[in-house]
PDB file of N, CA, C and O in Angstrom:
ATOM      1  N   UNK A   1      99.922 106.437  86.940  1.00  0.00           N
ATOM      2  CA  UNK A   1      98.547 106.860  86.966  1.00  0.00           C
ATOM      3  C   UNK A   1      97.663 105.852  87.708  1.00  0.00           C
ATOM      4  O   UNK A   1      96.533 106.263  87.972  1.00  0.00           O
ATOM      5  N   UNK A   2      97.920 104.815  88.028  1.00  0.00           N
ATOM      6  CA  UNK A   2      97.063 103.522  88.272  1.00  0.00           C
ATOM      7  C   UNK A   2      97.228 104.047  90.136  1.00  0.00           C
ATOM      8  O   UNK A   2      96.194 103.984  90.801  1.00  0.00           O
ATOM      9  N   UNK A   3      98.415 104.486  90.773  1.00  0.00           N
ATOM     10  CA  UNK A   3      98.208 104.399  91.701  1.00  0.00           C
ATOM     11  C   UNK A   3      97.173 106.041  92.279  1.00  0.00           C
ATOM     12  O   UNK A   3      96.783 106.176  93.439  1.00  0.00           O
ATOM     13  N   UNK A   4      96.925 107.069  91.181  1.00  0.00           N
ATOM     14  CA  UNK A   4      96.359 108.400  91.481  1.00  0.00           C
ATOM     15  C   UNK A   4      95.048 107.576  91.267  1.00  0.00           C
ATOM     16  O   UNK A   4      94.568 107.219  92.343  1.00  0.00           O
ATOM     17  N   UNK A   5      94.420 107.223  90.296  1.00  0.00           N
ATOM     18  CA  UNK A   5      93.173 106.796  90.378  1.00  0.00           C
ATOM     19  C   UNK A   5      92.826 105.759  91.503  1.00  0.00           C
ATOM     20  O   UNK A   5      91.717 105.845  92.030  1.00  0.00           O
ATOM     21  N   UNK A   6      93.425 105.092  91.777  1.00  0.00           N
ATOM     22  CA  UNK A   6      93.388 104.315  92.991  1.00  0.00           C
ATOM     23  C   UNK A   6      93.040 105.056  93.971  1.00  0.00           C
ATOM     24  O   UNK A   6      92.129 104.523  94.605  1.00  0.00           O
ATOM     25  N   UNK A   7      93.458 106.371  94.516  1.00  0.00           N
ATOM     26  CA  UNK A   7      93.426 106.969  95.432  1.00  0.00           C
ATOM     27  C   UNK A   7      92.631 107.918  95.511  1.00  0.00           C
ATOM     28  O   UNK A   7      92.371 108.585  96.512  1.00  0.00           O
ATOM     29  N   UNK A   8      92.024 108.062  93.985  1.00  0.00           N
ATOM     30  CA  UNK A   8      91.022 108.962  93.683  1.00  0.00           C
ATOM     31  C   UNK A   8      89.373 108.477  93.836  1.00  0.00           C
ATOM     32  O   UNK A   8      88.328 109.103  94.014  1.00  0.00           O
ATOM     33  N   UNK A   9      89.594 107.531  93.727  1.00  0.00           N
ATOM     34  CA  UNK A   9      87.879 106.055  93.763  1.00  0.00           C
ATOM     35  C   UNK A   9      86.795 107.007  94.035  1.00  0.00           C
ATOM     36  O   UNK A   9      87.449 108.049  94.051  1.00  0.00           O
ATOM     37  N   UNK A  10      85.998 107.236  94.182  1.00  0.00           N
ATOM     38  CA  UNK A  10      84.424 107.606  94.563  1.00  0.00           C
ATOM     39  C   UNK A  10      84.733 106.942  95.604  1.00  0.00           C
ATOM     40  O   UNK A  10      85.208 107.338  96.668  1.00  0.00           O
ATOM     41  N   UNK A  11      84.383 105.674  95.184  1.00  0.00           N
ATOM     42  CA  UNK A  11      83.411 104.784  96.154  1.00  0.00           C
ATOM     43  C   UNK A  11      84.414 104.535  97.228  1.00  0.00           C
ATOM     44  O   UNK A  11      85.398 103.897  96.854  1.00  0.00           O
ATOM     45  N   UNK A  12      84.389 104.842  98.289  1.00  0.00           N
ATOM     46  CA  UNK A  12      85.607 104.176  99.474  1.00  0.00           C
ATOM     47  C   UNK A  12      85.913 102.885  99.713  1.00  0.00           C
ATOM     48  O   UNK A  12      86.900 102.533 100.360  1.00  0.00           O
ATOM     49  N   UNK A  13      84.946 101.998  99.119  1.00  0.00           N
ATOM     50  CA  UNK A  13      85.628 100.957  99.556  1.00  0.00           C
ATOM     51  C   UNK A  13      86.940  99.938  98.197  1.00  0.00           C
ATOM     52  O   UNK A  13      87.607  98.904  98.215  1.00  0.00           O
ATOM     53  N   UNK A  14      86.652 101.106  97.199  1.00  0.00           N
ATOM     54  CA  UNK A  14      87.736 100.988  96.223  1.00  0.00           C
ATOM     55  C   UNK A  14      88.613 102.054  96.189  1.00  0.00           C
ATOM     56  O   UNK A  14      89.360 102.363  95.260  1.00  0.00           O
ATOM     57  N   UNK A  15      88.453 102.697  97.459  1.00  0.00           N
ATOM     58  CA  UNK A  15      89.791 103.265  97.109  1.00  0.00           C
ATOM     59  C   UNK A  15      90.879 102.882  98.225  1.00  0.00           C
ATOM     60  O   UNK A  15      90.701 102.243  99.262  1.00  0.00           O
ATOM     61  N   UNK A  16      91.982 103.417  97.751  1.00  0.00           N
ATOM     62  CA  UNK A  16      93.237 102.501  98.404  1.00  0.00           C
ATOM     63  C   UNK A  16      93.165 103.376 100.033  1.00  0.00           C
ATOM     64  O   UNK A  16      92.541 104.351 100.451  1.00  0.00           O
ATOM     65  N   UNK A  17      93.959 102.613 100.495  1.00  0.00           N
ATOM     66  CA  UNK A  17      94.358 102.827 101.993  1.00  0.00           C
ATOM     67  C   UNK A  17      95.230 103.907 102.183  1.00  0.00           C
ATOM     68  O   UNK A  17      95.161 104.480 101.096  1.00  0.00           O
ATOM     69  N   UNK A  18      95.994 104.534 102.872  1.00  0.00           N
ATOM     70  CA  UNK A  18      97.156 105.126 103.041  1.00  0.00           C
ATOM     71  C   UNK A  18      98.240 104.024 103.367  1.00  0.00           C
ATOM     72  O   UNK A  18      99.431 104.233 103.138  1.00  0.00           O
ATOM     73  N   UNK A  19      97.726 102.713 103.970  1.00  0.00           N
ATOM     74  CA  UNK A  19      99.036 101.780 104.403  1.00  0.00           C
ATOM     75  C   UNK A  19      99.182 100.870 102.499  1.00  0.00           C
ATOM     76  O   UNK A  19     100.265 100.658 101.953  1.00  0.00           O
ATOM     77  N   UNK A  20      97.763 100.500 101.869  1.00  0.00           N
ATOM     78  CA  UNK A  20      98.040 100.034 100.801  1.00  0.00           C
ATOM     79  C   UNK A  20      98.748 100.871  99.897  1.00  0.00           C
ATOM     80  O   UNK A  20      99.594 100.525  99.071  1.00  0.00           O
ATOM     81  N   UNK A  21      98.187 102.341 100.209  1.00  0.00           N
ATOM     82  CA  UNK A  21      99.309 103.460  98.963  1.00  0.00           C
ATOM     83  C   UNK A  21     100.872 103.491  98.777  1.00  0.00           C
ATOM     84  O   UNK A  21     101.639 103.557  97.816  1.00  0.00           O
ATOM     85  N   UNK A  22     101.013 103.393 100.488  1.00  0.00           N
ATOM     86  CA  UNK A  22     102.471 103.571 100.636  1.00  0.00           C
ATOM     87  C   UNK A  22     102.971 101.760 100.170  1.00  0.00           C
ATOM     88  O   UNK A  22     104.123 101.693  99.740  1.00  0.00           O
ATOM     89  N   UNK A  23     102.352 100.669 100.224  1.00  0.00           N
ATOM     90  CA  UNK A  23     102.940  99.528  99.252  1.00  0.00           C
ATOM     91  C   UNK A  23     102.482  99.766  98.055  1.00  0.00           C
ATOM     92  O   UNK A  23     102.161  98.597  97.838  1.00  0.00           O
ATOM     93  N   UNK A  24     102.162 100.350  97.021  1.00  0.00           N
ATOM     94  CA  UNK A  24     101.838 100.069  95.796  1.00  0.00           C
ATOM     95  C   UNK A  24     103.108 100.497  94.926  1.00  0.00           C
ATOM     96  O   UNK A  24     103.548 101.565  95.354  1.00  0.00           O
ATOM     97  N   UNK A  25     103.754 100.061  93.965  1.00  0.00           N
ATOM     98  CA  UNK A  25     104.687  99.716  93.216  1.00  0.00           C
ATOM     99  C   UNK A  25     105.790 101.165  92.868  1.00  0.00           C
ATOM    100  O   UNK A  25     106.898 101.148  92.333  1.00  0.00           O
ATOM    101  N   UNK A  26     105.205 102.042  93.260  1.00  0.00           N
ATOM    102  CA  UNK A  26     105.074 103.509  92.807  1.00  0.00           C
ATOM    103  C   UNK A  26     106.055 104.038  93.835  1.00  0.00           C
ATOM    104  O   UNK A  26     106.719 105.070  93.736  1.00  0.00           O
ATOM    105  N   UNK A  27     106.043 103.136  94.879  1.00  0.00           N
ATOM    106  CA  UNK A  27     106.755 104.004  95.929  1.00  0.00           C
ATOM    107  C   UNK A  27     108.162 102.955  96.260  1.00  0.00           C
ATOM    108  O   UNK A  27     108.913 103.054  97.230  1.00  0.00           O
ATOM    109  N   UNK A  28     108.239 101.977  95.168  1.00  0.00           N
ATOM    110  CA  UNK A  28     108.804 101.060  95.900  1.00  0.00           C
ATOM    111  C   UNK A  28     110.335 101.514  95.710  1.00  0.00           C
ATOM    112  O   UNK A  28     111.135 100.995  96.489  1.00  0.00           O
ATOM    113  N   UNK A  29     110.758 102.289  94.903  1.00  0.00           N
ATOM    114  CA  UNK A  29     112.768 103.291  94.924  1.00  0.00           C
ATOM    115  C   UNK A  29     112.520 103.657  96.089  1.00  0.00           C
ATOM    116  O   UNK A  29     113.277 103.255  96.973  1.00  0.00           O
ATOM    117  N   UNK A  30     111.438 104.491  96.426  1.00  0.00           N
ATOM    118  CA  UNK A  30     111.862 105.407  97.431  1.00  0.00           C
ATOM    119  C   UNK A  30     111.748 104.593  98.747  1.00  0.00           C
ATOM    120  O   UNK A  30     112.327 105.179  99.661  1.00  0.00           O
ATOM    121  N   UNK A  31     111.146 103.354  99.143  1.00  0.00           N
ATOM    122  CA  UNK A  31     110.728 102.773  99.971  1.00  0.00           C
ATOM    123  C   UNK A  31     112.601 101.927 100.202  1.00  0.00           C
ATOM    124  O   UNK A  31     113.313 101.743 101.190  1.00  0.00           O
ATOM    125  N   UNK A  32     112.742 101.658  98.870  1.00  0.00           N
ATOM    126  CA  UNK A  32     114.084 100.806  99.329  1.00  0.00           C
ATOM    127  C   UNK A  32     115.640 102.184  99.404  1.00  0.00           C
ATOM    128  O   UNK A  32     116.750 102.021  99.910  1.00  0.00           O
ATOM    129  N   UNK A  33     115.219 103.114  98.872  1.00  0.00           N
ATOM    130  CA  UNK A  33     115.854 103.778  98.742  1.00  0.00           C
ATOM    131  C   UNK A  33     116.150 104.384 100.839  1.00  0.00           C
ATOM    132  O   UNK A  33     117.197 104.416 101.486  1.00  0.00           O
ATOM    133  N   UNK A  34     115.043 104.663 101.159  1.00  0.00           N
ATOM    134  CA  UNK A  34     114.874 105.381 102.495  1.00  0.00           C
ATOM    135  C   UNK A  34     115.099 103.958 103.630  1.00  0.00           C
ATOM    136  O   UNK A  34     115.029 104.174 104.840  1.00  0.00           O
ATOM    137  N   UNK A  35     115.411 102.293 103.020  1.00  0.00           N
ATOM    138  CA  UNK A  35     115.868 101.352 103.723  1.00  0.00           C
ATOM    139  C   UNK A  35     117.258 101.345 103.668  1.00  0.00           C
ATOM    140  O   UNK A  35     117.967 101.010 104.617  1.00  0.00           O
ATOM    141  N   UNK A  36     117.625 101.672 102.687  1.00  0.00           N
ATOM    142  CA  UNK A  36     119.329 101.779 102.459  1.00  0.00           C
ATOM    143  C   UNK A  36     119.788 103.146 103.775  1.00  0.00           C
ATOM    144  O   UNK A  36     120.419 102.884 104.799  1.00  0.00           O
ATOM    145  N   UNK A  37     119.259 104.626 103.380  1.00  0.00           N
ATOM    146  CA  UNK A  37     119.717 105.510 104.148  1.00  0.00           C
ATOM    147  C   UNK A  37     119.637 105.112 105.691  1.00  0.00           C
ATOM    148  O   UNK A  37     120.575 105.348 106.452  1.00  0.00           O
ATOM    149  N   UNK A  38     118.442 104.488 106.109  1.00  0.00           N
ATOM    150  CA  UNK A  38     118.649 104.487 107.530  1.00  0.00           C
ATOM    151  C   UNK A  38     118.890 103.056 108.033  1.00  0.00           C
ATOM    152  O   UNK A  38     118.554 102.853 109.200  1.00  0.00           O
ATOM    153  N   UNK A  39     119.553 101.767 107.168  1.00  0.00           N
ATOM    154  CA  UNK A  39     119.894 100.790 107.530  1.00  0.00           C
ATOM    155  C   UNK A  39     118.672  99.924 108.023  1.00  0.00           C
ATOM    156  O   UNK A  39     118.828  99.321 109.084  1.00  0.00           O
ATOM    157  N   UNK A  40     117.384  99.795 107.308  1.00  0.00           N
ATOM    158  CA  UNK A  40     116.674  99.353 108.121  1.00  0.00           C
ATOM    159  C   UNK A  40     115.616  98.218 106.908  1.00  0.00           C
ATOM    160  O   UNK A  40     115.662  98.384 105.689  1.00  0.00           O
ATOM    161  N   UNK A  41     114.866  97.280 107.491  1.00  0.00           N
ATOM    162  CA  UNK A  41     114.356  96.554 106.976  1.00  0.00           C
ATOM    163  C   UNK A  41     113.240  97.325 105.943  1.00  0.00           C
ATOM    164  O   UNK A  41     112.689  98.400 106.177  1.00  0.00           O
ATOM    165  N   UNK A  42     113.071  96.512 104.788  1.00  0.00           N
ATOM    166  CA  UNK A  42     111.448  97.684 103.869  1.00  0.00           C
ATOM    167  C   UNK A  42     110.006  97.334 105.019  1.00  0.00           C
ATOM    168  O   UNK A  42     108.887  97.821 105.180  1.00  0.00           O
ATOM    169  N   UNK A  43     110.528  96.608 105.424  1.00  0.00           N
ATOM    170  CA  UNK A  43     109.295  96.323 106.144  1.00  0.00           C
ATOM    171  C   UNK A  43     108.877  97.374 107.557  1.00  0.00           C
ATOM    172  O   UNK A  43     107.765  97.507 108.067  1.00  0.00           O
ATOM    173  N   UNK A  44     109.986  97.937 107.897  1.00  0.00           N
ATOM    174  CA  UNK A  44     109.616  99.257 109.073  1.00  0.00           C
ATOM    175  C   UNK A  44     110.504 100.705 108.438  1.00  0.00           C
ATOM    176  O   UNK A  44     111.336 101.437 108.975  1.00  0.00           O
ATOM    177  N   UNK A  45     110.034 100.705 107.382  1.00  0.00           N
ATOM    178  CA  UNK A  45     110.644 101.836 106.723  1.00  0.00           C
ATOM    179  C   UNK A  45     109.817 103.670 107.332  1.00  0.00           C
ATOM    180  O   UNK A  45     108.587 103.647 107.388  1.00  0.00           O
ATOM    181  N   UNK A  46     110.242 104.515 107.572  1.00  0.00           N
ATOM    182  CA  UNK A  46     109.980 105.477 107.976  1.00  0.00           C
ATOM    183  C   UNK A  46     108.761 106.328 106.774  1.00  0.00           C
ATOM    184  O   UNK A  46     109.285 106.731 105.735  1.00  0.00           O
ATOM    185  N   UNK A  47     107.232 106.573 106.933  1.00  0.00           N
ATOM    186  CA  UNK A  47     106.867 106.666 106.044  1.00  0.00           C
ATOM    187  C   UNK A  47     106.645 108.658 105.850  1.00  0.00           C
ATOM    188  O   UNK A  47     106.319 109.280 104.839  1.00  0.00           O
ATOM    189  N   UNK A  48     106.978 109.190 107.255  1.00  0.00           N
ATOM    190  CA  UNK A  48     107.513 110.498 107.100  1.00  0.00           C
ATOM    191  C   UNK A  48     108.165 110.897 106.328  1.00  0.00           C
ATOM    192  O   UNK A  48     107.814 111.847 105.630  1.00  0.00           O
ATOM    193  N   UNK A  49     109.123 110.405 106.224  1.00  0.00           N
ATOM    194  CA  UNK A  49     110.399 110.562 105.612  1.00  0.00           C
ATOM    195  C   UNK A  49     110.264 110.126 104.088  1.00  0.00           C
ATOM    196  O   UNK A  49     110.820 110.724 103.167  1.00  0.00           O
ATOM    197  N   UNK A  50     109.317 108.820 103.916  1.00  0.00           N
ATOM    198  CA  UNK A  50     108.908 109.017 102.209  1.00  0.00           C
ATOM    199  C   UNK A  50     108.050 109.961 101.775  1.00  0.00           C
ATOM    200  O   UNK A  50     108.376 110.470 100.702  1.00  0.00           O
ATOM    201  N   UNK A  51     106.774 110.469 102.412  1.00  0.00           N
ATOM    202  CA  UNK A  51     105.799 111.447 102.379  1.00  0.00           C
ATOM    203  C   UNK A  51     106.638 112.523 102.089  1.00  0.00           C
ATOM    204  O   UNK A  51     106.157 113.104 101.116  1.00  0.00           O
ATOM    205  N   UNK A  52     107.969 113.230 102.579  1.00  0.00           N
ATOM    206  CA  UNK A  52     108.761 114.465 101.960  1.00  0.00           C
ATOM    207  C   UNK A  52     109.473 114.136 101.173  1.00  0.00           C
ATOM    208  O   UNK A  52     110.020 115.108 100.653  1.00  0.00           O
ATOM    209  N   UNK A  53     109.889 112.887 100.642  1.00  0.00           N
ATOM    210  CA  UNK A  53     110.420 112.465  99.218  1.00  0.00           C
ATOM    211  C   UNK A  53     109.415 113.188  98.490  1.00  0.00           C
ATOM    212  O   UNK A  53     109.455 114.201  97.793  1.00  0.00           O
ATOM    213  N   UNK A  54     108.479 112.377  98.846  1.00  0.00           N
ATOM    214  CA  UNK A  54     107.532 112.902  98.036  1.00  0.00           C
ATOM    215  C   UNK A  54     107.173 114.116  97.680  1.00  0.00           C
ATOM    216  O   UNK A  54     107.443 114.538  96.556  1.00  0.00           O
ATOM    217  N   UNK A  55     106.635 114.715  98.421  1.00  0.00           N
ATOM    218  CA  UNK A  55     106.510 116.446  98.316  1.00  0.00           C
ATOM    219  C   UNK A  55     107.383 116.465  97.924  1.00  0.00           C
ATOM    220  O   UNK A  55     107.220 115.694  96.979  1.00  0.00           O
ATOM    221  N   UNK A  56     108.802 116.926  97.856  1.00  0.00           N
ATOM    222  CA  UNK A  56     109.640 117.540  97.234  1.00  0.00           C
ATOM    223  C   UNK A  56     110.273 117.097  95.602  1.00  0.00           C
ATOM    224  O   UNK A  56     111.326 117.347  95.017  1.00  0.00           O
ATOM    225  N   UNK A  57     109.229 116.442  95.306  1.00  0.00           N
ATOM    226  CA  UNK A  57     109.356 115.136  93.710  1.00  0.00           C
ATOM    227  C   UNK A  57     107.973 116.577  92.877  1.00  0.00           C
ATOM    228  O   UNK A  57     106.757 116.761  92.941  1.00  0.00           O
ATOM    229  N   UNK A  58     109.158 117.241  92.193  1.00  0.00           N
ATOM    230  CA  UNK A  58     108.149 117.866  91.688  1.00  0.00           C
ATOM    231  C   UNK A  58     107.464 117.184  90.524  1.00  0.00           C
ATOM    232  O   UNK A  58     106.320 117.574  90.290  1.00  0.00           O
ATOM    233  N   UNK A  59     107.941 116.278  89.790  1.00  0.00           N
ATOM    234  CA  UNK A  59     107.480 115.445  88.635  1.00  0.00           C
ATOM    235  C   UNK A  59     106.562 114.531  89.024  1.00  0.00           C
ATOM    236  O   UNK A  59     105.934 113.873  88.194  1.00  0.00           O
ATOM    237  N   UNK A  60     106.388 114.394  90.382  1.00  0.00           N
ATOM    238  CA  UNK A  60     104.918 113.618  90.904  1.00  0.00           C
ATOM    239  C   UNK A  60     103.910 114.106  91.158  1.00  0.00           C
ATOM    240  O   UNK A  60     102.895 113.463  90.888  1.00  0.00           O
ATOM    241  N   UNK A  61     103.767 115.635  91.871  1.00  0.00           N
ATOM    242  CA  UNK A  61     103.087 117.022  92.108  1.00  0.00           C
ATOM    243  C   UNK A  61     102.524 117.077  90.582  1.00  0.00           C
ATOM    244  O   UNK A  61     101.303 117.001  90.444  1.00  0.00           O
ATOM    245  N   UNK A  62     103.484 117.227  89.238  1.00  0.00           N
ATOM    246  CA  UNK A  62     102.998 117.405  88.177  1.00  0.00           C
ATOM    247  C   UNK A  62     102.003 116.436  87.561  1.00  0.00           C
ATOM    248  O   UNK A  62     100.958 116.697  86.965  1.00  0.00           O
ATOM    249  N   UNK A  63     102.668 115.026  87.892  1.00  0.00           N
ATOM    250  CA  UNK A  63     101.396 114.222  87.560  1.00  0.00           C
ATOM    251  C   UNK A  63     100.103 114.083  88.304  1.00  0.00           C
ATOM    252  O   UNK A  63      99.011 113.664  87.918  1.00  0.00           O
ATOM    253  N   UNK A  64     100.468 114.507  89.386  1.00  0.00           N
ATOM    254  CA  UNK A  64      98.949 114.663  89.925  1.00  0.00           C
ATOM    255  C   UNK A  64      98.122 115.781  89.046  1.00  0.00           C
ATOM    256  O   UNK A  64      97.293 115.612  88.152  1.00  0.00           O
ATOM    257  N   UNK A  65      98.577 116.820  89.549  1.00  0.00           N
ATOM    258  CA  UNK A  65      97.907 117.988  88.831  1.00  0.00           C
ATOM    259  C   UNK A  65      97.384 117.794  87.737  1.00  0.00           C
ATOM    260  O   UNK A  65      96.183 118.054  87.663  1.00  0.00           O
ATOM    261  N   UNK A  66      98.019 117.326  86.632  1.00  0.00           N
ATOM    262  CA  UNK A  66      97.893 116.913  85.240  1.00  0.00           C
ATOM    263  C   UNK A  66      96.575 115.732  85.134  1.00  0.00           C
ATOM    264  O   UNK A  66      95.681 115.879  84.301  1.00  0.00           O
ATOM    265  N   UNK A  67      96.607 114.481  86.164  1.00  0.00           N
ATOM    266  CA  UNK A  67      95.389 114.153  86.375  1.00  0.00           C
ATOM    267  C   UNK A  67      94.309 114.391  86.699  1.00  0.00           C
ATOM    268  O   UNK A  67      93.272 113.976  86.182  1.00  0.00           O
ATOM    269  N   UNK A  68      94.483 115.370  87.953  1.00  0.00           N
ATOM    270  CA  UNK A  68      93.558 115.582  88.145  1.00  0.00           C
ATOM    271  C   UNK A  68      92.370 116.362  87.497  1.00  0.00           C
ATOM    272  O   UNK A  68      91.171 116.097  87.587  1.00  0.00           O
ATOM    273  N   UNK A  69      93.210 117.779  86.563  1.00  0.00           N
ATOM    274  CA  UNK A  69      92.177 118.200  85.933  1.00  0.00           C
ATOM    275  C   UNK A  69      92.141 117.634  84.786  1.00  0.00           C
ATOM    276  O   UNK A  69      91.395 118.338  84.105  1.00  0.00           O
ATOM    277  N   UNK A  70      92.446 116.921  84.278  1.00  0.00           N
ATOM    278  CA  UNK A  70      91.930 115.631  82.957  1.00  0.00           C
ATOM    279  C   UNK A  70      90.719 115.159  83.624  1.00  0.00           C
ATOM    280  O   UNK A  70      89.915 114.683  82.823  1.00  0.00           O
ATOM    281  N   UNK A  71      90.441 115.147  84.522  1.00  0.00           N
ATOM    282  CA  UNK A  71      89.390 114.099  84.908  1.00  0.00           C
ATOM    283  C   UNK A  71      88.657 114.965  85.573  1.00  0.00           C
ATOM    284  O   UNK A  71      88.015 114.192  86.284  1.00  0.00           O
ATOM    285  N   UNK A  72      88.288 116.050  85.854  1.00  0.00           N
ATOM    286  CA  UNK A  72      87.567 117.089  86.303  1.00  0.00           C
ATOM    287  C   UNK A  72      86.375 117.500  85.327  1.00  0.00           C
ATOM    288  O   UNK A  72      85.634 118.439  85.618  1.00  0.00           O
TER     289      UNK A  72
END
């Protein structure tokens, strides 16, 4: 939840980046996970390719949703 509210901020200059989102702790399986598949450092990891991890993570879709209208 720390990284949806993060991304949720009002104010823009508290809310996170797209380059800080994709480092925040939340992504970090899939970040080392998608370094293992294509042999490559975490540091030039493909962030396409985590973005459809993503989408296709229906239990993350759910926590969004679930936040979002809590807080609506």
């Amino acid at each position: 939840m720390d990284l949806i509210s993060k991304l949720l901020a009002y104010n823009p200059e508290e809310r996170l980046s797209a380059k800080q989102a994709l480092s925040h702790p939340y992504f970090k399986d899939l970040v080392e996970q998608e370094a293992k598949m294509s042999k490559m450092s975490l540091n030039s990891f493909n962030p396409i390719n985590l973005m459809k991890s993503f989408h296709n993570s229906n239990d993350s879709q759910s926590e969004i949703k679930r936040y979002i209208s809590y807080n609506m």
